[in-house]
Every structure is written in structure tokens, then in C-alpha cells.
C-alpha positions as MATLAB code, in Angstrom:
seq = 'XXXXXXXXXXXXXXXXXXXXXXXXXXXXXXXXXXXXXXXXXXXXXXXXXXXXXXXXXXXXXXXXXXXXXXXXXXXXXXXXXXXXXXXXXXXXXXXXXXXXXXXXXXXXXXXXXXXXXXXXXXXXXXXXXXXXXXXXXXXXXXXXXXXXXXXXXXXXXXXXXXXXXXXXXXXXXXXXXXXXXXXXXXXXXXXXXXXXXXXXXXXXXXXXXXXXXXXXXXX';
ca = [
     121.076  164.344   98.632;
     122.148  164.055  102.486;
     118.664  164.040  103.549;
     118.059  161.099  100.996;
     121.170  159.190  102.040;
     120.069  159.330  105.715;
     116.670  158.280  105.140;
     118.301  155.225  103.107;
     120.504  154.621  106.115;
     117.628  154.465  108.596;
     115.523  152.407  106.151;
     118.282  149.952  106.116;
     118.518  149.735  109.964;
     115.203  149.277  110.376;
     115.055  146.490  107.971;
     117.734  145.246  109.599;
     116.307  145.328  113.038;
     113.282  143.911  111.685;
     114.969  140.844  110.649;
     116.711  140.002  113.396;
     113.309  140.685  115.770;
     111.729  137.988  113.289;
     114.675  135.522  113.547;
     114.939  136.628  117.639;
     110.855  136.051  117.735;
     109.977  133.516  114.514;
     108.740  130.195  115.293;
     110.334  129.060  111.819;
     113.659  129.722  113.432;
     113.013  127.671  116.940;
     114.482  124.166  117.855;
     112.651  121.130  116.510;
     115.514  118.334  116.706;
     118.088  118.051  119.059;
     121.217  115.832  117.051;
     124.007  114.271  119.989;
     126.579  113.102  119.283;
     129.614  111.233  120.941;
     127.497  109.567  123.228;
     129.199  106.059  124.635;
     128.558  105.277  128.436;
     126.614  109.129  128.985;
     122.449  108.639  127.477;
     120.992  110.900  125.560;
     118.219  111.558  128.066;
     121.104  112.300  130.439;
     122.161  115.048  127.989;
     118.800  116.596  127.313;
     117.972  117.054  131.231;
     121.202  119.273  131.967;
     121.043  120.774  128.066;
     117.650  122.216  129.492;
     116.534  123.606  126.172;
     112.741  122.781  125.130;
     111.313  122.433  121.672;
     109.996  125.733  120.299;
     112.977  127.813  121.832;
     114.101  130.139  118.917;
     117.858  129.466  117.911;
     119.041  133.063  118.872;
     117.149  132.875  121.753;
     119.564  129.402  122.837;
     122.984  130.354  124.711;
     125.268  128.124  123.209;
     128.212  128.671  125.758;
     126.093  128.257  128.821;
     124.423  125.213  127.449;
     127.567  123.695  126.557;
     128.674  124.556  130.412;
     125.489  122.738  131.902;
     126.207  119.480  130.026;
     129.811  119.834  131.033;
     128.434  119.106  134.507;
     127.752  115.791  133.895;
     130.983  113.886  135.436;
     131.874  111.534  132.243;
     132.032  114.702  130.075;
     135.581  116.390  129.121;
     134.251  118.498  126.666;
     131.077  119.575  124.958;
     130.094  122.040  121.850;
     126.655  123.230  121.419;
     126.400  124.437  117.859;
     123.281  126.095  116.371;
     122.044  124.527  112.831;
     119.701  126.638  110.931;
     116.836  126.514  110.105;
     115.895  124.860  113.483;
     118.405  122.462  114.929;
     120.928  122.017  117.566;
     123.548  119.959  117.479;
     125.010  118.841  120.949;
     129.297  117.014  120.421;
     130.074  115.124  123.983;
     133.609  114.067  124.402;
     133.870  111.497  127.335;
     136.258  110.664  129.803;
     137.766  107.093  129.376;
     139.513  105.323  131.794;
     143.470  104.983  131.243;
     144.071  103.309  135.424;
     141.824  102.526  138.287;
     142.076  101.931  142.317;
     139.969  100.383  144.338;
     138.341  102.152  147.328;
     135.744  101.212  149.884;
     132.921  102.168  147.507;
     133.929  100.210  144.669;
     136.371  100.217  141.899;
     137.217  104.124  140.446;
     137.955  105.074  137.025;
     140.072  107.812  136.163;
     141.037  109.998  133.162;
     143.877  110.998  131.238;
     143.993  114.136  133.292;
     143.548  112.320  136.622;
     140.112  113.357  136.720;
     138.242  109.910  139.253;
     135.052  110.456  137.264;
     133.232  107.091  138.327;
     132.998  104.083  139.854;
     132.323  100.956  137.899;
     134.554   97.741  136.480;
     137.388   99.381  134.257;
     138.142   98.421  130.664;
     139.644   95.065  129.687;
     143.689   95.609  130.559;
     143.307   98.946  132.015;
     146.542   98.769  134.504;
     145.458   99.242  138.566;
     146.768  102.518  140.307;
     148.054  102.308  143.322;
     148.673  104.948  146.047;
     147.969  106.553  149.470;
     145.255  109.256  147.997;
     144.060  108.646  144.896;
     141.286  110.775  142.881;
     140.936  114.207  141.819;
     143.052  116.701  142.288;
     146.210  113.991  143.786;
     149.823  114.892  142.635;
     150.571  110.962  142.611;
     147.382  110.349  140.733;
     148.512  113.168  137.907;
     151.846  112.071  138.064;
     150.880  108.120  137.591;
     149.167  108.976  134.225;
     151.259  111.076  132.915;
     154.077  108.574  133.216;
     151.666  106.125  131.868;
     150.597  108.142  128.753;
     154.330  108.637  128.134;
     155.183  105.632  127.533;
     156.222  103.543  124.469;
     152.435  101.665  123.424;
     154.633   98.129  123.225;
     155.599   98.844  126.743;
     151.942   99.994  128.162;
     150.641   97.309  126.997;
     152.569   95.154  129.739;
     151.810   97.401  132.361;
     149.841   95.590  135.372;
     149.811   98.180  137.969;
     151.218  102.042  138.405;
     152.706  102.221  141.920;
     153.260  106.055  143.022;
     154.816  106.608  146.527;
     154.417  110.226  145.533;
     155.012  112.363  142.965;
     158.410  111.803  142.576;
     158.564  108.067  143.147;
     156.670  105.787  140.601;
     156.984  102.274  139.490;
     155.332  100.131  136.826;
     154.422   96.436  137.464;
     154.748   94.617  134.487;
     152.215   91.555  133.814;
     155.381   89.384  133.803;
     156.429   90.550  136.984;
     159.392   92.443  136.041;
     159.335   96.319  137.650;
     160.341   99.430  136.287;
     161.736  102.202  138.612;
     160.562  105.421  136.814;
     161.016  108.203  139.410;
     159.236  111.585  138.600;
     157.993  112.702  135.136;
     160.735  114.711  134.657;
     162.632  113.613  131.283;
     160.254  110.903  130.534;
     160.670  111.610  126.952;
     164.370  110.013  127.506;
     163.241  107.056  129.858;
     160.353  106.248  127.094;
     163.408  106.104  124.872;
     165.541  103.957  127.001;
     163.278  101.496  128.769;
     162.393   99.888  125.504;
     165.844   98.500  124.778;
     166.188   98.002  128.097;
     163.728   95.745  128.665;
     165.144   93.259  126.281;
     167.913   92.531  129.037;
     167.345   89.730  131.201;
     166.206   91.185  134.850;
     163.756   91.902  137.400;
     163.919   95.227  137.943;
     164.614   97.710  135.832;
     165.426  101.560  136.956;
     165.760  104.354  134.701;
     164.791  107.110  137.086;
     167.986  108.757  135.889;
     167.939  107.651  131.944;
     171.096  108.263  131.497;
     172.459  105.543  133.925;
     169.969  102.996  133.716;
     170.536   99.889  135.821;
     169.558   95.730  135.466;
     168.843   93.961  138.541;
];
């Protein structure tokens, strides 16, 4: 009986192994069609050079996680999945960056993300507001610091907003299209200054500070 129940246990391994060597091996288990999606400003072509997988490739045979990586590279991505579809598909999801401010620099006008990310340089959106500061880009504690005030704002205010001015960090202002100016400060509490500059702004004024939210001042 233990002699039978082994040689049952091997026969099952090797079946086993002998299926996944076909599916490893099998042309009826390699890529034919490539599906991307998500695509906007990024081509497909552009997607399909860095995925660097060719036709024929059997599915196993396709790392997912590093193909994802290498279509990562491409600067308008934020995020990509590379999922497998069986029988012979792969299906490629590109999340882009889109512009929420831009500055203007020698080279032309810069684009950059919600995570401050300057990812290209071309004419913004219709109504994206203008950043300005001493170092913009990548990897500048104004430039995080600009959007994040931005994005935490109230969507009836951001819609008014003309131009992020960060002196640093710590010292931002929004120009309004009419004009007026709000003094923000740092991104500490902005939760409470989203709350407050909304009323606030119904006052008449020109300037508008609620870098400490609970004493905000009319000028």
C-alpha cells in the first residue's frame, strides 16, 4: 500500500511538472496581442519599445513586474500593471501624469504632477494655474509644497487660482484671476484654511491671509 501511494505521488508530480514544462515551453500559451490601455499623451508604439516583449514569448516565460518597471521609465507614466491573459494575451494599464501647475524655464514651459514630479515640457492644460518659485522641478520642497496646497483646496476656490507663489516651503501665496491674494503659509493645517478661506473670500478685500486659520485677516 505505501509503495502504491508513493508511486501515485510521483506520478502526480511528474504530471504536474509536465504541465507546467508545456505551458513554460507551448507555443499555444505565447503572446499574440498586446491590449494598452490608459494611453492619452504616451503612444502605444512608445509603450511597446520599453515593454520589450515580442510575439511568440510564452506567458510564463513574460516577467510581469520587470515589464511593468521598464514602461514605468517612460517620464509621463505614474503607474503601470502588466497583467498576463490566458490563453495568449497581455494586457499593459498606463496611468499618466497630468499637469495640476507649470513654470516657465529657459527651455520652454514645464508641466508638473500632483506629486511635483516636472515630467515635460509642452503648453499646459486650459486654466492650469502658473507656479512660481526660485527652483522649481523634481525633487523641490517649494514645488511639493505648492501642490499640495493646491490639491487642498476647496474646487470653487482652485478654480480662481492664477498663479501659486512659494518663497519656500513655508511661505506660499495664491493669485487669484481677480487679483485678490491669499496668504497660505506652509501646508500645515490646510485642512482648516480650506475650511476658512471659502467664507472668507466672500469679504470684500485684496488680500486675504489665513496662514494661521484661526486668526484670519482682510486687507
Amino acid at each position: 500500500m505505501r509503495v502504491r501511494t508513493v508511486f501515485l505521488g510521483a506520478a502526480v508530480v511528474a504530471t504536474l511538472l509536465a504541465a507546467i514544462a508545456v505551458a513554460w515551453f507551448s507555443p499555444l500559451l505565447s503572446v499574440r496581442t498586446i491590449a494598452v490601455d490608459g494611453l492619452g499623451a504616451v503612444t502605444r508604439e512608445e509603450v511597446l519599445d520599453v515593454l520589450a516583449v515580442s510575439e511568440g514569448t510564452p506567458l510564463l516565460q513574460v516577467d510581469t513586474a520587470a515589464a511593468a518597471q521598464r514602461v514605468a521609465t517612460l517620464p509621463r507614466a505614474v503607474s503601470v500593471r502588466v497583467q498576463r491573459e490566458y490563453p495568449s494575451s497581455l494586457r499593459v494599464t498606463v496611468t499618466e501624469r497630468v499637469a495640476v501647475l507649470y513654470f516657465e524655464a529657459t527651455d520652454g514651459t514645464h508641466s508638473v504632477d500632483v506629486e511635483g514630479v516636472d515630467f515635460a515640457v509642452e503648453p499646459p492644460p486650459l486654466l492650469t494655474p502658473r507656479l512660481v518659485t526660485a527652483t522649481p522641478g523634481t525633487g523641490d520642497p517649494a514645488t511639493v509644497a505648492a501642490v499640495q496646497v493646491l490639491e487642498a483646496l476647496p474646487p470653487e476656490v482652485r478654480v480662481q487660482v492664477e498663479a501659486v507663489e512659494a518663497r519656500s516651503d513655508t511661505d506660499i501665496s495664491l493669485v487669484l484671476v481677480d487679483g485678490r491674494v491669499v496668504v497660505w503659509g506652509s501646508v500645515e493645517r490646510s485642512e482648516r484654511k480650506a475650511a476658512v478661506i471659502l467664507p472668507l473670500l466672500t469679504q470684500p478685500g485684496q488680500q486675504f491671509d489665513v496662514a494661521s486659520p484661526d486668526l484670519p485677516t482682510v486687507r
